[in-house]
C-alpha positions as CSV (number, residue, x, y, z in Angstrom):
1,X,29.2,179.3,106.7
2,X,26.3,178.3,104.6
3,X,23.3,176.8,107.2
4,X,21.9,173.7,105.2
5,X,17.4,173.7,106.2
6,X,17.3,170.5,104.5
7,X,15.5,167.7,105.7
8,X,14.4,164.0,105.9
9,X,11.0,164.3,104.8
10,X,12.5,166.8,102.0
11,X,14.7,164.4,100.9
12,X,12.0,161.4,101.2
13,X,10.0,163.4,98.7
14,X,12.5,164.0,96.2
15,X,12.9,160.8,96.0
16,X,9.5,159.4,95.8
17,X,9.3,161.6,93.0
18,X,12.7,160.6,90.8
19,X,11.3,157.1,91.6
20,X,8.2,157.3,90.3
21,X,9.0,160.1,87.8
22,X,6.3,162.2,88.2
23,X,5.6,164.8,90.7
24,X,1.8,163.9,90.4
25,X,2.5,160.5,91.5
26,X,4.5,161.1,93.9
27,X,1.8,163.1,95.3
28,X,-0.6,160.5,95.9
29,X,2.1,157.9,97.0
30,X,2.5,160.3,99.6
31,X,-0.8,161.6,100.1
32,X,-0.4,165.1,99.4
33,X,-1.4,167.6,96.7
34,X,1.2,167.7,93.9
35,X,2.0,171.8,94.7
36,X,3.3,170.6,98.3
37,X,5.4,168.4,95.9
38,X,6.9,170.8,93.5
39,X,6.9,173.3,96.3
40,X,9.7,170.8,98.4
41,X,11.5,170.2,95.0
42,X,11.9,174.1,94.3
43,X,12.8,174.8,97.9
44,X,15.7,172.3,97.4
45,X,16.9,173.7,94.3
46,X,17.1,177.2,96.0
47,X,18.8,175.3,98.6
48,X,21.2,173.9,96.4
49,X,21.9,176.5,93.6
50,X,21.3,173.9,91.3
51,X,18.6,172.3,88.8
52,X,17.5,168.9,90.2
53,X,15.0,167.6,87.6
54,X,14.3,167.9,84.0
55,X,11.1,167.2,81.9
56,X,11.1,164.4,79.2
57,X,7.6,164.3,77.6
58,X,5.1,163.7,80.8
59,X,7.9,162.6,82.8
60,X,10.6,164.3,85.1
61,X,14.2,162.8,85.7
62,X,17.2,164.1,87.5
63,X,19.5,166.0,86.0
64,X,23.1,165.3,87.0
65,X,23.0,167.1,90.0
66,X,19.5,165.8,90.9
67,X,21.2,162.1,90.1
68,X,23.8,163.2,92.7
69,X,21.3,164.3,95.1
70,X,19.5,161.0,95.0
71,X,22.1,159.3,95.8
72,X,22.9,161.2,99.0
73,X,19.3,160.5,100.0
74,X,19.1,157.3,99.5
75,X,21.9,157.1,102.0
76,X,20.9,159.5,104.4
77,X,17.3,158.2,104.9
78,X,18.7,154.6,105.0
79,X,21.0,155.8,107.8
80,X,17.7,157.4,109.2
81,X,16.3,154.0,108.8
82,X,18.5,152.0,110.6
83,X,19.1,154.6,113.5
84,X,15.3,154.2,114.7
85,X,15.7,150.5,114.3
86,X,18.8,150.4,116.4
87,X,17.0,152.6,118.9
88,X,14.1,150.2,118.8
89,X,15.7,147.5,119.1
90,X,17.6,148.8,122.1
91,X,14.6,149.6,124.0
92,X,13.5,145.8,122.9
93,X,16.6,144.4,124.5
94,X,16.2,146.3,127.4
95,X,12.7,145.2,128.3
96,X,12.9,141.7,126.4
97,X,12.3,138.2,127.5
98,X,14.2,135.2,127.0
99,X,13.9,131.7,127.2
100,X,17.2,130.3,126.6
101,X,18.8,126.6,127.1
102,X,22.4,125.8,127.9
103,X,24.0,122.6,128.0
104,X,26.3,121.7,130.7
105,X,29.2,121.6,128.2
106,X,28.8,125.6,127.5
107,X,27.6,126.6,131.0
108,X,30.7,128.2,132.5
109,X,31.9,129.6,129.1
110,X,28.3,131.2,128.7
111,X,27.7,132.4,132.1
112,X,29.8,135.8,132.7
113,X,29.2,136.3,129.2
114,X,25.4,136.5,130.3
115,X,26.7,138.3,133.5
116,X,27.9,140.9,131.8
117,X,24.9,141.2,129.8
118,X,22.6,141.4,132.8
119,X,24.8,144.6,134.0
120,X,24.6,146.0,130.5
121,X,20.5,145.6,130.8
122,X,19.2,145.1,134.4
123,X,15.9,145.3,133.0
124,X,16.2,142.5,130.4
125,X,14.7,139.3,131.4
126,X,16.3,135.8,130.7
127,X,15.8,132.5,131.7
128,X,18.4,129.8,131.4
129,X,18.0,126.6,131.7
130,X,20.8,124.1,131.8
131,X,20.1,120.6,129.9
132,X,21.3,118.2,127.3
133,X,21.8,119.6,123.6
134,X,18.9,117.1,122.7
135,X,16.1,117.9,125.1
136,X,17.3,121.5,124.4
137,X,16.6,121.6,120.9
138,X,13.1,119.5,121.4
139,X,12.4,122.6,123.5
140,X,13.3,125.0,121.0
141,X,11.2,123.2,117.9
142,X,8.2,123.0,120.5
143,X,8.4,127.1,121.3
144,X,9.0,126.0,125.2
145,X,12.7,128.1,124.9
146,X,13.3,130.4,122.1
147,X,17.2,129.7,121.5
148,X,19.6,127.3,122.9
149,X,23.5,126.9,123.1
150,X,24.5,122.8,122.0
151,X,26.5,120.5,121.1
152,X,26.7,119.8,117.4
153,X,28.3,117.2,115.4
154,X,28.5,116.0,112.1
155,X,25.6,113.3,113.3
156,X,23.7,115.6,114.7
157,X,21.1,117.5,112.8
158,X,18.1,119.5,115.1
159,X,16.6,120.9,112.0
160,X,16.6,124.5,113.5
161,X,18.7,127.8,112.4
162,X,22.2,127.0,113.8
163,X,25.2,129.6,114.3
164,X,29.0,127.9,115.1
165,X,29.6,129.8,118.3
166,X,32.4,128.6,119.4
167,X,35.0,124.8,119.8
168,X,35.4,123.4,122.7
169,X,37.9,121.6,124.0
170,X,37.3,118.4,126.2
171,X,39.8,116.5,128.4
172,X,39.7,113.2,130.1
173,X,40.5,113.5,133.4
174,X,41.7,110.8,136.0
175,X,42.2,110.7,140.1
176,X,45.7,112.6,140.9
177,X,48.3,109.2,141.3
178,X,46.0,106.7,139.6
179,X,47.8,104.0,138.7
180,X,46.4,104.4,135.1
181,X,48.2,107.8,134.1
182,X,51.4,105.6,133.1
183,X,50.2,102.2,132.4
184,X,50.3,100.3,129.3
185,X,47.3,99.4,127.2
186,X,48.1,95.6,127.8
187,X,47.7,96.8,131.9
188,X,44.7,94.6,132.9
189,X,43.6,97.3,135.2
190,X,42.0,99.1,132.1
191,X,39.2,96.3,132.3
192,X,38.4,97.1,135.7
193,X,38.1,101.2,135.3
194,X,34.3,102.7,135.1
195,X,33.7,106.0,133.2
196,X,31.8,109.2,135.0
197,X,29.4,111.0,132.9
198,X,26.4,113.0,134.2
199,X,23.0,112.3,133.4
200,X,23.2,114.2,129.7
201,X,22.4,112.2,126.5
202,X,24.5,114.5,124.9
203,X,27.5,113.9,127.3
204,X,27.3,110.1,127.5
205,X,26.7,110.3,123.8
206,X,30.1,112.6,123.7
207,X,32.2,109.8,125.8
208,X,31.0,106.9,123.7
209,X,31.8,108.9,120.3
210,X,35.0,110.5,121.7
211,X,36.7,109.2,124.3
212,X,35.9,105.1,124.2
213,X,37.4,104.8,120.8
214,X,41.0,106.0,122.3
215,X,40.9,103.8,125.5
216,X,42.2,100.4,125.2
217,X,40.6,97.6,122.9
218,X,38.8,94.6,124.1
219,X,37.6,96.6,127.7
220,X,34.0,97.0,128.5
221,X,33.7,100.4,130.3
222,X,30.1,100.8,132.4
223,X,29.3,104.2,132.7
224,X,28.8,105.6,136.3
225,X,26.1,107.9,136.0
226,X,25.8,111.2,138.5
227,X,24.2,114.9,138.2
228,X,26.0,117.4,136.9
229,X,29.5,118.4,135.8
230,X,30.7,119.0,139.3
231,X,29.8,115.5,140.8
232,X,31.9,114.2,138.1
233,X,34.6,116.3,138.9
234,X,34.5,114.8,142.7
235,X,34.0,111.0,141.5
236,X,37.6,111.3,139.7
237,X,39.0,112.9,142.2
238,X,37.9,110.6,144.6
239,X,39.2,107.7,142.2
240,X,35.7,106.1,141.0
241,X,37.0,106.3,137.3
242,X,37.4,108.2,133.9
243,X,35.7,111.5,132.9
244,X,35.6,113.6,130.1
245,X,35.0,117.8,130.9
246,X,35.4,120.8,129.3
247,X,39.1,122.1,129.7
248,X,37.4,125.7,131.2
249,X,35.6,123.8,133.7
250,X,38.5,121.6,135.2
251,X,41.5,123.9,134.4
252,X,41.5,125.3,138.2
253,X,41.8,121.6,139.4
254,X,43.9,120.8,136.8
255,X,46.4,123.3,138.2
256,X,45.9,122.5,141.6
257,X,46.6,118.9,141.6
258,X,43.0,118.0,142.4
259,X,42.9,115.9,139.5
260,X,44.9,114.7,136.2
261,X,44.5,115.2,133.0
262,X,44.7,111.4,131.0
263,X,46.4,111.7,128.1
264,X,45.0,109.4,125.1
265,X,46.0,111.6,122.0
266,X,48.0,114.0,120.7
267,X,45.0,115.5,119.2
268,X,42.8,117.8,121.1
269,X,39.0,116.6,121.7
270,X,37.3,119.2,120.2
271,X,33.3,119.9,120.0
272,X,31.4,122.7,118.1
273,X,29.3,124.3,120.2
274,X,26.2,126.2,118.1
275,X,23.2,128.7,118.7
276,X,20.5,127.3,117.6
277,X,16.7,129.2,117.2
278,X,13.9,128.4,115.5
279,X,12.5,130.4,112.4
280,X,9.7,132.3,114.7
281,X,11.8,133.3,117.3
282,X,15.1,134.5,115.0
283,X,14.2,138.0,114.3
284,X,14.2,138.9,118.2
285,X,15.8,141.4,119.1
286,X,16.9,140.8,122.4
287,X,17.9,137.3,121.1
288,X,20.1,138.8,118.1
289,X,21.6,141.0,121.2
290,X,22.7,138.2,123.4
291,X,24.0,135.9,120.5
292,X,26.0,138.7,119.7
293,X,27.0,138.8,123.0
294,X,28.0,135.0,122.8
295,X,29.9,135.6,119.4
296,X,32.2,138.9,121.2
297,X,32.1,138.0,124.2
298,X,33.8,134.6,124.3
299,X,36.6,135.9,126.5
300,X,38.8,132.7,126.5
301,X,38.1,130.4,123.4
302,X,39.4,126.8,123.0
303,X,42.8,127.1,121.0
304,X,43.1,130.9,122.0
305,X,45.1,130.0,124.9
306,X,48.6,131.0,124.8
């Protein structure tokens, strides 16, 4: 079996020199003398039993073989290429540092996709913070985080680089035996309900744009404001009023009877949620990583379920 001695900088020279079609060039390009040039060129035609390059006038081109040659370099070295940079990159992710914003609406989604991540790279460093989509993307444009996981609509425009990660779906929820889960939109108890929603912008924005307009007409709803997604979770169960969660995030009580789920449409509620960075921060590599990591990742997606 014939043992090939052929190597990258070999083939890097070869084709520095079909490029530039000239040896002499080449040489300089390279910064060597143009012997060490013709000397590589010789040793691969002895490697190869073949002619590689022809003279025209002052210039040399490849001959058929040298044109087939050339094009095997050009892949191999561009494998070479991208091998280091994977390599780098890995050691990037491994020791990287991110600043990365979640709102509420992706949080349980997100987290044992991070989970994972973090036993994949106990080294890597990243540190979440949970907030609305808004105040989450005026981080992002300011440099405070360096990518963020929002809400996007179609009125909604952050001006940064935004990915579609994922739709979720959202569900109003009610108290388990309200007397709302079978009444009639005439029922004059609709006046007298409140809605939950946590202290997000982006979620109160959500209930006003998504859930109002399929409650009964005529009603003024106040809004009953509280911390997080949880809270609202225990206000509805304990009767206070209306919410509007992510179906991840109240399936579990869902199932259990702790709450109800109110049902207004047909039609599921759906929101895009997006990964959003801004222009300086997009070529990390630890950030690339974990947004790949949000695209694969995404265990149980809304309309996946069976």
């Amino acid at each position: 079996m014939d043992t090939l001695r052929t190597n990258f900088y070999q083939l890097a020279v070869f084709v520095e020199a079909m490029n530039r079609r000239s040896l002499t060039r080449a040489a300089e390009a390279l910064m060597v003398t143009q012997p060490v040039v013709s000397r590589i060129v010789r040793n691969l035609e002895r490697e190869y039993g073949a002619e590689l390059m022809r003279r025209e006038g002052n210039a040399v081109i490849p001959t058929e073989s040298g044109e087939a040659l050339l094009q095997l370099a050009h892949t191999t070295l561009r494998a070479q290429y991208e091998a280091r940079k994977a390599i780098r990159d890995l050691a990037r992710v491994e020791t990287g540092h991110l600043r990365l914003g979640i709102t509420s609406s992706a949080y349980e989604r997100a987290t044992p996709i991070l989970a994972a991540f973090f036993a994949r790279y106990p080294e890597a460093r990243i540190n979440v913070r949970v907030d609305s989509s808004i105040t989450i993307a005026d981080a992002v444009r300011a440099e405070q985080l360096d990518a963020g996981v929002v809400i996007v609509s179609h009125e909604t425009s952050f001006g940064l680089e935004s990915t579609h990660l994922w739709d979720e779906e959202f569900v109003p929820i009610i108290a388990p035996g309200h007397p709302l889960l079978d009444a009639a939109p005439s029922d004059p108890a609709w006046g007298e309900v409140s809605i939950v929603a946590t202290a997000s912008s982006g979620h109160r924005s959500l209930i006003a744009e998504r859930l109002v307009p399929l409650l009964p007409k005529g009603n003024d709803y106040p809004v009953v404001q509280c911390g997080s997604p949880q809270f609202v979770r225990e206000l509805v169960h304990e009767g206070v009023g209306i919410g509007m969660l992510p179906l991840i995030s109240v399936e579990d009580d869902l199932q259990h009877g702790r709450i109800a789920r109110l049902q207004l449409s047909d039609d599921p509620i759906l929101s895009q949620m997006h990964f959003i960075a801004s222009p300086h921060t997009a070529k990390s590599a630890i950030l690339r990583r974990v947004y790949r990591e949000l695209v694969d990742g995404r265990a149980v997606r809304a309309g996946d379920r069976g």
